[in-house]
Structures are given as C-alpha cells and as structure tokens.
N, C-alpha and C positions, 0 to 999 in steps of 0.2 A: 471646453474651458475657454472663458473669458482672456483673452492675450493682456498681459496690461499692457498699457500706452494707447487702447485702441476704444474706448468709451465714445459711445457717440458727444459730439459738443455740447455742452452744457447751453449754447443758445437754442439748440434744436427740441430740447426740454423744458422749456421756459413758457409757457403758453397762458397768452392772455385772451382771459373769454368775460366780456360783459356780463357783470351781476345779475342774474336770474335767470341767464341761458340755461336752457333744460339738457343742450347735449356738448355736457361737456367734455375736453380732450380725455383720451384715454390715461394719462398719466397721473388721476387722481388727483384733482385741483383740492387746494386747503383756502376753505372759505375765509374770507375777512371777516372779521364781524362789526367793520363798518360799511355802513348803509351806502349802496352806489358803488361802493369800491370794486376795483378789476379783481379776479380768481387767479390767483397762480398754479402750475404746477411744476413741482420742484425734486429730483433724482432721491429724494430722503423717505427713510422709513424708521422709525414710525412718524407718520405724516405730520409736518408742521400743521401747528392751530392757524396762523394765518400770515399768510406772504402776500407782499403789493408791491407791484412792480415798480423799480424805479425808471430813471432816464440814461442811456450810457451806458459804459461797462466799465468795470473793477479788474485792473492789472493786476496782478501777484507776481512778482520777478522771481524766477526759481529758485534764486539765491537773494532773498530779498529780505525785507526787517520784519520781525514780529515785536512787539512793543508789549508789555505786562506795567498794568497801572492799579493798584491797588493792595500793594504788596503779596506777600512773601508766598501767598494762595494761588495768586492772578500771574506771578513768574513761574509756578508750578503747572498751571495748566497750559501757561504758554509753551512751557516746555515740553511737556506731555503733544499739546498739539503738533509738534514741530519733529518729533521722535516718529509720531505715526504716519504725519507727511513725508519721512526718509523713509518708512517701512513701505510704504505704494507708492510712492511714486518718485520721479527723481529730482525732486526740490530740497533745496538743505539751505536752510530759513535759519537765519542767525536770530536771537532772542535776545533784546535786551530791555531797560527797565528804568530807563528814561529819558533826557532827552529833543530835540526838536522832533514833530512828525514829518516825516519827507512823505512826498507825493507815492501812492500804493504803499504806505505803509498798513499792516494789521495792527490792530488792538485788540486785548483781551485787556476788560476795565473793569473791575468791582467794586461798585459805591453803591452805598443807600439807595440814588435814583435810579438804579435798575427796576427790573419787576420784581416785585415784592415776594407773589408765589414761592415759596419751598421746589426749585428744581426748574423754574421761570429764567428767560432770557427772552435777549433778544437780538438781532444782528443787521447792521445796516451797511448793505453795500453803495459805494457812490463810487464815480469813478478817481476822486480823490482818495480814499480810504474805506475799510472796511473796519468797521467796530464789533466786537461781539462786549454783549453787557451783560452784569446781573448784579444783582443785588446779592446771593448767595453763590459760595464756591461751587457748592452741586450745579446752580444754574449756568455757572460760568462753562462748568466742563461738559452739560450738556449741549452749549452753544457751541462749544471747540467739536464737539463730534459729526454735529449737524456741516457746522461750516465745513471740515474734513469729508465726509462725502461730497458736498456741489466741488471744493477744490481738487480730489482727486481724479472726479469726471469730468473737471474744465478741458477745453483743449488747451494746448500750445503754440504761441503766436512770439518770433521773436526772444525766446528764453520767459516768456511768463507765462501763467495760468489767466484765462480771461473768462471771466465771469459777468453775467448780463449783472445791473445794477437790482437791488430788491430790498425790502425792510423785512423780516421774520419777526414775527412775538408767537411767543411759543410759551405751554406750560405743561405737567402730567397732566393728565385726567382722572388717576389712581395715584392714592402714595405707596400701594405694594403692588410693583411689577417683579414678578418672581419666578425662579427657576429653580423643582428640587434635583439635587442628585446623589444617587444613591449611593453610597462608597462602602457601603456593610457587605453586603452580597458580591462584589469587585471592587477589590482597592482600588486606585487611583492612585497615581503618582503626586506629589505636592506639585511639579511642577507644571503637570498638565491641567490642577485644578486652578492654579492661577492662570495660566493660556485661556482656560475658559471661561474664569471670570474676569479676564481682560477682553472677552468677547462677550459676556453678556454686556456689559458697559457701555459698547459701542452702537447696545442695539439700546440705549439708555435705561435696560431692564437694572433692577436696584436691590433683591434680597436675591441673597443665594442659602436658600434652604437646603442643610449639609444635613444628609439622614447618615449616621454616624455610627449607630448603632443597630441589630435588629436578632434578627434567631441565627443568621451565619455568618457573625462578626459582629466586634467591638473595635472600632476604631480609634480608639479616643486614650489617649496617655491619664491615665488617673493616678497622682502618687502617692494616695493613701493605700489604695487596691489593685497592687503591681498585677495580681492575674488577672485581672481584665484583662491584657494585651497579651499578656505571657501564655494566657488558655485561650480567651476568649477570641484573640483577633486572628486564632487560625484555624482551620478544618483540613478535614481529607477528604479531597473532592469523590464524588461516587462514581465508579466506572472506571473505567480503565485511567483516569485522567490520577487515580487516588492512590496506583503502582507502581511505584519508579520501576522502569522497564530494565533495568537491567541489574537491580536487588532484590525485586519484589518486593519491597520495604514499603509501605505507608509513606504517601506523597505531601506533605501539608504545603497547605497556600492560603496565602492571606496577608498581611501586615497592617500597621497601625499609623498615626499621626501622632511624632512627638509632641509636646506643649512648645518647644519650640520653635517646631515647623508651623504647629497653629497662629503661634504670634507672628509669624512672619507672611504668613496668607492670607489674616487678619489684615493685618497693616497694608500690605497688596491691594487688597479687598477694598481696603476706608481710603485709601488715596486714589479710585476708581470709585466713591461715594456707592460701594455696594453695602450692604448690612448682612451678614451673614448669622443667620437662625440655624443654632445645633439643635439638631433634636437624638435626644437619647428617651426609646422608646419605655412606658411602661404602662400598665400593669403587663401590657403583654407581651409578643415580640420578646422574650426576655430569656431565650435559652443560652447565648453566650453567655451574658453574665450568670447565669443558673448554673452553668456549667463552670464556672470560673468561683463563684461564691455560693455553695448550693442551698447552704443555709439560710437565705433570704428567699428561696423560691418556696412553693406552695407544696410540690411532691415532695414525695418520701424522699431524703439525702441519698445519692447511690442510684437515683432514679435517669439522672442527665450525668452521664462522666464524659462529656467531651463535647466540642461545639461540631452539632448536627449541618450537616451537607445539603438535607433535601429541601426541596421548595413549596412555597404553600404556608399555612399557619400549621404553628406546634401550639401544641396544649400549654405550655410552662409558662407560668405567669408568676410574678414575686406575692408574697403574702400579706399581709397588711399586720406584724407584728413591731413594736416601737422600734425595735433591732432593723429592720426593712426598712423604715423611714428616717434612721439616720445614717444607713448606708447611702440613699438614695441622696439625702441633703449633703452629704459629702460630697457625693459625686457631682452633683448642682453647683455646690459650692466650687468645687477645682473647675468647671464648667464655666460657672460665670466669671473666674479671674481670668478666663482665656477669649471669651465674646463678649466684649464689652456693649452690646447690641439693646433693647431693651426687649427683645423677644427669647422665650425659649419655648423648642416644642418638644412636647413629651408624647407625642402618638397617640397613645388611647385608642387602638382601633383594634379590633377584630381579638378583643381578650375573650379566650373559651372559657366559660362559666363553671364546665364541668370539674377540673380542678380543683378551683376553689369549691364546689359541690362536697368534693370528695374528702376535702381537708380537714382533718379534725381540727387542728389549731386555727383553720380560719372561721372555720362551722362557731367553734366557741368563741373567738373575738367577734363576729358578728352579732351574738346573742349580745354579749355584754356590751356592745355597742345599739344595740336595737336597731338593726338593720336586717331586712328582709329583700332576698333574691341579689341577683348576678347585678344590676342595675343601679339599686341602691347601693351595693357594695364598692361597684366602679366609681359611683357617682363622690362616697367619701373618700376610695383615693384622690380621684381629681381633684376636687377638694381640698385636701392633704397637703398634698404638691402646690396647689393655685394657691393658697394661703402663705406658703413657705417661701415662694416667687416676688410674691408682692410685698414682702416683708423686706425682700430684698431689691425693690425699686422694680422690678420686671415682668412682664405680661406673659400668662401661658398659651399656647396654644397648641392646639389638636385636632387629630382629625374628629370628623362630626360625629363620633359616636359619644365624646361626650358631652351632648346635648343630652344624650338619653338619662344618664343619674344625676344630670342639676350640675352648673357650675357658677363660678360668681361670673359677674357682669363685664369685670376686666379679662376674662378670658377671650382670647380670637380664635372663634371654629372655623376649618380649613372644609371645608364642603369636599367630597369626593367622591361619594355616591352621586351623581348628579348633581343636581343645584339647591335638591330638597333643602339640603343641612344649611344652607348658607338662605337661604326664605326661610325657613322656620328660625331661624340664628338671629337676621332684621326683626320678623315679626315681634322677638321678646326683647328686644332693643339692645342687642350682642352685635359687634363687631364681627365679620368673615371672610374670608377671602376663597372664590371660585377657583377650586382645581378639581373640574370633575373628569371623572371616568366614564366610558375611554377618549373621548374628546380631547384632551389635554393631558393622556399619558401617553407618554411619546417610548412608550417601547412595543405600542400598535405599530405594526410597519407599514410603511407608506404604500402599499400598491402591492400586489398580488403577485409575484416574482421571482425566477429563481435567485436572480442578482443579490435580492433583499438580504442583510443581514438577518439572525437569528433575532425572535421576537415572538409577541402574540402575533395570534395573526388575523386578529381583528384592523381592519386596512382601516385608518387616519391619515386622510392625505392633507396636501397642502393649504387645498382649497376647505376642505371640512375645518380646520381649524381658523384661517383668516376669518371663516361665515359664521364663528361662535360668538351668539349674542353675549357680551358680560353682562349684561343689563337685564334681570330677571324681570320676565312682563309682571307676574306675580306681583311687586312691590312698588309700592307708589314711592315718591318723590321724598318723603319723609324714611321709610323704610331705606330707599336704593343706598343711603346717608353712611348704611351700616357696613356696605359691600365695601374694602377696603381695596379692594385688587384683585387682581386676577394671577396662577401660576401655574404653569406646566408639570409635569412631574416624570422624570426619566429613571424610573428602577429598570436593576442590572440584575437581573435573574439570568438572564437570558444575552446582557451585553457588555460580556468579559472584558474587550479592550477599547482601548482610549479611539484608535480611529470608527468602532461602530457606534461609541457612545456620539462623536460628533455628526456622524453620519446619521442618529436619529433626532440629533436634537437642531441641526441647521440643514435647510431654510425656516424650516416649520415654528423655530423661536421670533422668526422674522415677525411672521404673525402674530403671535404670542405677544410682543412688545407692540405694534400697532392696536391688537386692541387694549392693551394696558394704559399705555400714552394715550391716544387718541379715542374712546371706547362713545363717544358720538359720535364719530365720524360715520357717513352714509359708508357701505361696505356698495365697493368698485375695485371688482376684481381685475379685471384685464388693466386697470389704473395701478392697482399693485403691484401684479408679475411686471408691467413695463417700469416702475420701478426697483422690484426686486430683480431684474438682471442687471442691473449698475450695480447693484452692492456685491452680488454673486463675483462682479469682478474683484473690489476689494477681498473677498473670501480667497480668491484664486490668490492673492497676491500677498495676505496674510496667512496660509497656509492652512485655510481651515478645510477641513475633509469634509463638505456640504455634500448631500445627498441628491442627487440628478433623477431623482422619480419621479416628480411631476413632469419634467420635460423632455424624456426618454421615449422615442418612440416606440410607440407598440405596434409589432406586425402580425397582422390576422390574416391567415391562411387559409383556401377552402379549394378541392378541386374543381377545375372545369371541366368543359369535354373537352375530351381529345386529347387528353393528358395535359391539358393546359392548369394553370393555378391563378386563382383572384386574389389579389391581394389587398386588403383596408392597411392604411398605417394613419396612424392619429399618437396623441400624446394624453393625459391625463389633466392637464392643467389645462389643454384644447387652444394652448399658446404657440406665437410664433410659427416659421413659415418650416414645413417638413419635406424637404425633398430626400430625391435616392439616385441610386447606383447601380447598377448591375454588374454582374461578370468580375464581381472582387471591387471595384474602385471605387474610391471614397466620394461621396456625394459633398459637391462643393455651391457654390451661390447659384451658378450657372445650371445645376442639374435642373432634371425635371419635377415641377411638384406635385406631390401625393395629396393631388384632391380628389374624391370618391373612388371608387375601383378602379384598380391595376391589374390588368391581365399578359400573364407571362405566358406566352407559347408551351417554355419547358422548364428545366429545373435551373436555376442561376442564383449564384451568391446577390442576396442583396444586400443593400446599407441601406442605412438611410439618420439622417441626422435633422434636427433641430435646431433654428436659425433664428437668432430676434437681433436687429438693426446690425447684421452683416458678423456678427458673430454666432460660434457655434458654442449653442449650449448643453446639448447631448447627443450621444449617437449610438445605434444599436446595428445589429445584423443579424440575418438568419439566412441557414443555407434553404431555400424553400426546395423542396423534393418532395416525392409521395412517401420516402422514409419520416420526414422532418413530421407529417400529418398523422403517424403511426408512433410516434416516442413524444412523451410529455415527461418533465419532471415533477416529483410530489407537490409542487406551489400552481403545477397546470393542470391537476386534477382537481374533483371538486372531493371536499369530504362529504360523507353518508350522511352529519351531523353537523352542528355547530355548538356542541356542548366546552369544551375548553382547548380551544382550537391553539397550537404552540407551531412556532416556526424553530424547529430544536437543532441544532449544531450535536452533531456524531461526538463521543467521548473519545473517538482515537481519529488517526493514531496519534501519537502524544507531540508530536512537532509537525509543521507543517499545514497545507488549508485539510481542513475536514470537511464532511459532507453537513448538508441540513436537510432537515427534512422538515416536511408540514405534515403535522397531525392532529388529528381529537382525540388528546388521550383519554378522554371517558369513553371515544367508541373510536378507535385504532382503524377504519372503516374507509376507502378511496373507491371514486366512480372515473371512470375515463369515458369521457360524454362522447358520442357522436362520432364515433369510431368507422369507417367502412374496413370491415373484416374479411370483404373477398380477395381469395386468394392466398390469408394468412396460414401460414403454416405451421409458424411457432412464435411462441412470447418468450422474449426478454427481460426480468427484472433486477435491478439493483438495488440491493436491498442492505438493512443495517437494524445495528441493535443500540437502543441506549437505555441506563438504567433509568428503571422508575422509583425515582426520588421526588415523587409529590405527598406534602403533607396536604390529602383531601380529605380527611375523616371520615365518617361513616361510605361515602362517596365511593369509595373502591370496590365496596360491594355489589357498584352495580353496574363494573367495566364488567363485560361478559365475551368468553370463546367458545367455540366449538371446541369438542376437545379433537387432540392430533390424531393421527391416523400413523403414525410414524413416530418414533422417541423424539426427533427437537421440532417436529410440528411442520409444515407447510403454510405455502402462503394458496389461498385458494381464489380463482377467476369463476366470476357465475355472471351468466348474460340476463341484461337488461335489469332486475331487481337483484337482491341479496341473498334470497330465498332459493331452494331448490338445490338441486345437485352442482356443484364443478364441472365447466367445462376443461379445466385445467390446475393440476396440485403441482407446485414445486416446491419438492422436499427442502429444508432447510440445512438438514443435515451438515454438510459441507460448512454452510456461514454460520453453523453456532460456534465456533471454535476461532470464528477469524472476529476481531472487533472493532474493525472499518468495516466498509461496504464490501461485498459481494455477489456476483454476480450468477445467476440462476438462470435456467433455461429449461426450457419442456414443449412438446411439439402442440399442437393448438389444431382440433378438427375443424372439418369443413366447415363453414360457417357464411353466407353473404348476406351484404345489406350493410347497412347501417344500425349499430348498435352502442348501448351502452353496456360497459361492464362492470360488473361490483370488483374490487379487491379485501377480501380480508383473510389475515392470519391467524391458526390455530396455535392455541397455546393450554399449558397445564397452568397458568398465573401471568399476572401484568412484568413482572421481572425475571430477564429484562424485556422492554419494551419494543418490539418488531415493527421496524419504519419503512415504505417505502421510498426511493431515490430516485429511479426513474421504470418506469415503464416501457418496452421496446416492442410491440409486433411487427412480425418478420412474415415479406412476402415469399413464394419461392424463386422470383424473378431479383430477389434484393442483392444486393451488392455489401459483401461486409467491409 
C-alpha cells in the first residue's frame, strides 16, 4: 500500500519534451494539438487531450478559498471538489461564491466561454490562480476530478499544495464510458452501489449499466407485480450454502431494490453526471419472473415453481401473447418513472429457441403472425418492445443478438461476442457500444493464482485490457461514427461480495476509462502503470479494495545441485523495482534486487516486494524448500483441458473463508507438470465437493468418468498422460460425508525422474462435482 502523504511531487511529474521528440518520458505525455507546442505529462488518468506547460508554480493553501462562479451548478461542484480533498488529503478548503479573488485562490467557473464539447473543460494554473472552466456542469466536474488528482499528489511546502503552473483542455473521446454490474445473481447493498458509482465518476467513466434482473433474481421493486420481489428476488442457493445448518430448513438469499432506494441512487448517480441504464432482460433470462408470474412464460404453468440457483442459460423465456406484452409494458412503465435516463436495456441474448419450439400457443401466434423460426420470432419481440420505448421518448438497447431478427435503427447493440456485433451494427448504420468477451468481462481473473478471488479463469490482466483497441480496424471513418463507447461488464456468478466485486473491477476500470476518454491516444504502457500508481494511492486512501496482481511478485522455483534452489521473481505488469529478503525479513528499499537468477544455497523464507518511486506496491512470500516444489495448489496445476475453465469457491462451510478451486467442469481433469518423484513415498490431497449447478444443456452429456472402483469413487494419479492404469487411488469414502475439504492420503511406489501426472476423479455422475485443492507429494526424508 501506497502511505498517503507520501506521493512523489508533482514537479517531479511534470515533463517537458520538445514537439516531435520520438522518446518520450515515461509518464505518458498528452499531446497538444497546437503545432510547436511542448508535451506534457501529467499524474491523471484517463489522460488529458492536451496540457502546456506554464511558467511558475500555483500555491493552494491547505486551508485556502475555493471560489464557484456560475451559480448554483458551479457551488455544487466546488463543493463536491472540496469534500474529496478532506477525504485524501488534509486540506479543508473553505467554498465560497463570491467575492474579491485573493492571490491562490481556485475557481470553478461556468459560462458559455468554456468549451463547448458535452463533458469539455478546461483548467489553467498560474501562479496567481487556478481556474477550472466549462461550459457544461459535466465539464465542470470533470475538471474538479482531474484537478483533485495533480492536487492530491502535490507536495507540501509551508501549509500549501504546490503545483507547477499548466493550461489542460480536455474532452471525452466517447459519449458512453461504461461499467455493467450485475446485482441479479448477488445483491448488492444500495449503499455499496453508490461507493461505486462515486468511483466510477472519479475515473470520469459516465453509464452505469445496472443488470437488474436475469434467471436468479429480480431486483427491481414493481408495484403493479408485488411477486417479482416477493418470488423472484430470492432462491435457495445449491449446496450446503442452501441448509441452514442447524434446522435443516431451506436457506433463501437474495433481496431487492425498493423504488425508493432506486430514486435516491438515481439522484447519487445524476449529481456525479453518471446515467444509469436498467436492463431487465427479455425474451430470455426470464426464469425469476416465470417463476414469479408463470403465466407469461412459454412452458407449461407448474413447469418453474421457484427461482432456479444454477448457473448457465435456462430454457424459460416469456411468450409473445398480448397478456405478455402488457405485463412487460408495465413493468417498462414502473421502470421508466424510476431511470429517467433515455436508455433502456432489455438483453436479448442467448433466448433457447427450443421452448418457444415446443409451445403450442407460441407455435400458433407465430403462424398468425407469419413468422417463421426462432429468429424471426426474437426479431418481433425486439421489435415489440423497441416500438413501445420510443413511443415513450427512449432508446433500446441489447446485447448483439438482436442484430439477428432485425431491429429498428434507434436501437443501440451492445457487442459482446467480440466486436463482430458492434462492425456489423456500423456497417448497417446502428449505433453500438464495445463490451466484448473476455477482454472486458472483468470476472476473468487477473493472473493465475491461488490469491485470486473466485472467477472464470480465463486470465485478463491489466495490461490485456489497457492494449484493447476501441477502434475496430474493420470500420472506416464514417462507420467508426456509429461506435458510441466502450464498457466492461462484471457479472457475479462466481462474485458474491462487495470486497471481490471491487477487487475485480479496480485497477483494470482504470483502463477501461483511458480508453473510453482518450481511445486515440498512442497506448504507452509503462507511461500508464507510472501513472496509475499515483491514483492506486488515492484508492488506498478512499478505501477502494483494488486488486495487487499486476504488481505481486511472482516467485519461480527450480532445484539446483547440491540442494541448492534458483529462484526467478518478476511481476506481471514487468513494472517497478523487485527486491527480497531472506530468513523471514521484510524486503525494504535497501534490499537486494531480483534481476535474473537467484540462487539459494538452502531452504529460507523469502519475501520479496514491489517498489515504484520509494513506495511499496505489493508483496508476496514463499517458504522455498524441496517440500514447497512437491505441493501446488488447484490455480498451480495446469487443466487437461480448456473447455469451461471456473475458479469455484467450496459451498461450505457456511461462515467463514472457504476453499477455491480451479477446474474444467466439462473435464474435472489436473496435470502437476514437472514433478521430480525421487524418493516419493506418498501423495497428499485436499480435496472438496461442490454442487453442479450448471445450466449447459445438451453439454453434460459429454462431461465423462471412469466408473469407481469403490461406492463414493477415488481420485486417481497416472504418470505422464491420462491413459493407462493408476499409479495411486485415494478412496474418497471418508470426504463424501464431510462438505469442506478433506484431506486424503495413500502411499505412492517407487518412481524417479521427472515427471508429469494426470489427476482425475471417478464418479457414477457430475453431482456433486469433485475438486482438487492442493496437491502434496511426500518424501521419506520430509518433515511434517
């Protein structure tokens, strides 16, 4: 962690390089875009469009004026500005509104002559005064947030903040910088959803796409259709998580968002210029409310009695009878008095066909409608709904599958299949916004780990997302017209609480808002880690739970002779200075650093941490031993496969941390690479059960076991491929009955070399689901 008060000075960031210099400072200079002018680079992300250096420097007294000109807008933001300078740092800026200007006073000024741009400012330091302008409130506040980073990384000189002098003119580069989050599948507190949209704000990101609803939950207060919330917005999770432990009773979890929590998150929201787009899904995604009103759904009534636990797509989709579409328009209806926004999304994505196949009342409203297949059918709901929207002054939007049945022109497709939908969306002269997968679904985890929170485990790191082109090469200058923005998307399948949801969605939002704001900027990466560790400190000091995997050292272990061990340590961002420790002690400025191989006589604790301009920004440890090279846990083995690779959190036990594991649940399947087996005598595993609660349809036919050899199955070891006989069965007997992890043991023949081993588990079916946790081979020389 970033100490506050300890920000390197803001002169020491300030770097002026001659117009056309080819090597510029590392700190990501933001070009002028007048001809001859010097290149600045400045602690802000996402990068200002263009700063020129002044002459001097700009006092800010700790206790000094901030000045609002422009009424009742321009006091509001002054104010706003003045709150977040007491929240980092220890300045307490009295605000007032008008006035003589005394010498370092601020201004925040809104008039006509600002820059015109929607979301434009601009800010000029002298050493007289500092102005931030706009023409528009948004611009104003975006200029308050810019100036708030260079002021909370100023140093201190005599009770002020001192800031080199500069001019900033600044605008978006997209009008939709967006963030979805998914609050169906995990509530959310109301008040951790404002924390976080008081954080995307600050990264100037501006929709907050609220997924509301989907197959396991209904969030959303409807007061025409009290069981939505009453059925819909609860389930009984699967697993041990779904039996209160000491009734047996069915466990339900879930809650809802009153309407008047909505109006007050709402308003949160618009006084941080964010727009917030509900999406309540349909045709598909539609089993809460199916279950809640069954009569509007497609199957047979009696078919859904309760809102389903498991993950994946369910078959239940609504029907297209007049009764259907003015339940729907109601519920639109109670919707739009609650987002006064001009978007609404309605999903559209992944509706199973077969259903509506099966339906005799859809089968015959399709005839009489003259509509032929699954596509065309989507195509007139979209339709349906998109005509109903715009009647009512607002624009639909969804994800890219309905491109496939036709929609009108004012619809906005949300790309998430890649980028196809959002190119083919320009091509036909449609509005879209890029959030593809997996690039920009931030419930990939960042790095291969056991730290890692629960997740897919498809790795998105820091840098794969800063290096996402928004700018599809595909579309020319005319088409690019149609890309509205770009937006990340954090579904909670897998990220039940508020600290893992922040933990996957910061720093990697950082990025997210640099290419939204600035999406021509040249990509200079070691220019953005050096300035995203200045913001990491405001993170430290606004409480946000930012995730340390880019900058965590990773330590690589390999024997040498003579019982010696080599040691690699690097980071994944390949940023800032890595030094270590041995013998337990913490690796400080002075240690030694970890450039190429490190060779360790014997076995010793090491550290080793993560350093950029005299602060530490992460730190890891391993006890290195020939044990430590013999035990991996599930995230350090490799899978067999890469069919639907899950980083799963254990269903028990019911309080307290659980286990995770990594696995391909279509093949349950672990190799532990590179193994030296001489000398082993026995295997260690830790092992666990979770249920399987994937809706994959046909798909499950083709997760395959051996059958057991024993009533609750073994987990079986085979050398080098997966093929062939066991060179080791550990019965499970014992851990079927226990529903945390459990530990198994069995002796392991002679064996030497280097090898790899297959691990997989027998079973008579996929539930429940048998996980690996860690791995232990045992010498006979080991020490327990």
């Amino acid at each position: 962690m970033i100490e506050a008060g300890r920000l390197a000075p803001l002169g020491a960031l300030l770097f002026l390089v001659a117009a056309g210099c080819a090597d510029a400072p590392g700190d990501g200079a933001a070009a002028s875009d007048e001809p001859g002018a010097a290149r600045v680079a400045v602690p802000v992300i996402p990068l200002p469009k263009s700063v020129e250096a002044g002459h001097g420097r700009f006092r800010l007294a700790l206790d000094g004026a901030v000045q609002a000109e422009g009424g009742a807008e321009a006091a509001r933001v002054a104010r706003y500005f003045a709150d977040l300078m007491a929240r980092t740092s220890d300045a307490r800026l009295r605000v007032g509104t008008g006035g003589a200007l005394a010498t370092g006073a601020l201004v925040f000024r809104l008039d006509t002559d600002g820059p015109a741009q929607e979301g434009a400012y601009r800010i000029d330091m002298t050493p007289e005064r500092t102005t931030v302008s706009a023409a528009s409130p948004a611009g104003l506040f975006y200029g308050a947030v810019t100036f708030w980073q260079l002021a909370a990384a100023a140093p201190r000189e005599a009770g002020a903040l001192v800031l080199d002098a500069a001019r900033i003119e600044d605008a978006p580069g997209f009008p939709w910088r967006g963030v979805m989050l998914d609050s169906a599948r995990h509530y959310q507190s109301p008040d951790f959803i404002k924390r976080f949209i008081d954080w995307m704000a600050l990264h100037k990101l501006n929709v907050f796409h609220w997924h509301l609803t989907d197959d396991q939950g209904w969030r959303i207060e409807i007061g025409k259709y009290p069981q939505l919330t009453e059925i819909g917005a609860w389930r009984v999770p699967a697993g041990a998580q779904g039996v209160d432990p000491e009734t047996g009773a069915p466990r339900r979890y879930g809650g809802y968002y009153t309407q008047d929590e909505i109006r007050e998150i709402v308003a949160y929201a618009r006084a941080r210029f964010v727009t917030i787009v509900p999406e309540i899904e349909m045709p598909g995604h539609a089993s809460a409310a199916i279950a809640a009103y069954p009569q509007y759904g497609a199957a047979p009534e009696g078919a859904l009695r309760a809102t389903p636990s498991d993950w994946g797509i369910y078959p239940y989709a609504y029907n297209i009878e007049e009764e259907t579409f003015g339940f729907l328009e109601d519920v639109l209806s109670e919707t739009m008095a609650l987002f006064p926004g001009p978007y609404i999304h309605v999903g559209g994505d992944e509706a199973d066909p077969e259903q509506w196949a099966a339906a005799p009342g859809v089968a015959a409203r399709m005839r009489a409608l003259g509509l032929e297949g699954a596509h065309a059918l989507q195509g007139y709901f979209t339709r349906r709904i998109d005509s109903f929207l715009q009647g009512q002054g607002r624009r639909l939007v969804g994800w890219d599958e309905i491109l496939e049945g036709g929609t009108s022109r004012n619809a906005v497709v949300m790309s998430w299949r890649g980028i196809d939908g959002a190119v083919e969306a320009a091509r036909q002269g449609r509005d879209a916004v890029l959030a593809p997968a997996p690039v920009l679904y931030f419930d990939n985890w960042q790095r291969a780990d056991p730290d890692e929170p629960p997740g897919r485990g498809h790795v998105v790191s820091l840098r794969d997302v800063y290096m996402f082109d928004p700018y599809p090469h595909a579309l020319d200058d005319a088409m690019r017209a149609h890309v509205q923005g770009v937006q990340a998307n954090i579904w909670t399948e897998h990220i039940r609480t508020h600290e893992r949801v922040e933990h996957m969605a910061f720093p990697r939002l950082a990025a997210v808002a640099e290419n939204a704001w600035a999406p021509t900027a040249a990509k200079d990466w070691p220019g953005f880690l050096a300035r995203l560790t200045r913001l990491l400190a405001l993170y430290d000091r606004l409480g946000v739970g930012y995730a340390k995997s880019a900058f965590t050292p990773r330590i690589t272990v390999e024997p040498g002779e003579d019982g010696a061990f080599r040691v690699r340590i690097d980071n994944q961002a390949d940023y800032g200075e890595i030094r270590y420790a041995l013998g337990g002690a913490e690796p400080g400025a002075d240690s030694p650093l970890a450039n190429g191989e490190i060779v360790l006589s014997g076995p010793s604790m090491l550290k080793a941490a993560t350093f950029a301009n005299g602060e530490t920004l992460a730190r890891a440890q391993m006890n290195v031993s020939a044990d430590a090279l013999l035990r991996r846990r599930s995230q350090q083995l490799a899978t067999c496969t890469e069919k639907l690779v899950l980083n799963l959190e254990d269903d028990a036990p019911h309080e307290g941390p659980r286990a995770v594991f990594l696995i391909d649940v279509m093949n349950p399947c672990w190799r532990f690479e590179g193994v030296d087996l001489t000398g082993v005598t026995a295997i260690e595993a830790r092992v666990g059960q979770v249920p399987f609660n994937y809706q994959i349809g046909d798909a499950v036919r083709e997760i395959a076991f051996r059958p057991p050899r024993t009533p609750a199955g073994e987990l079986e070891a085979r050398l080098g491929g997966c093929e062939g006989e066991p060179v080791a069965s550990l019965p499970l007997e014992e851990a079927a009955t226990e529903p945390a992890v459990s530990v198994l043991r069995a002796s392991w023949p002679t064996v030497s070399g280097v090898h790899d081993v297959c691990f997989q588990f027998t079973a008579e079916s996929v539930d429940p689901l048998w996980a690996i946790d860690e791995i232990r081979f045992i010498r006979s020389d080991a020490k327990e």
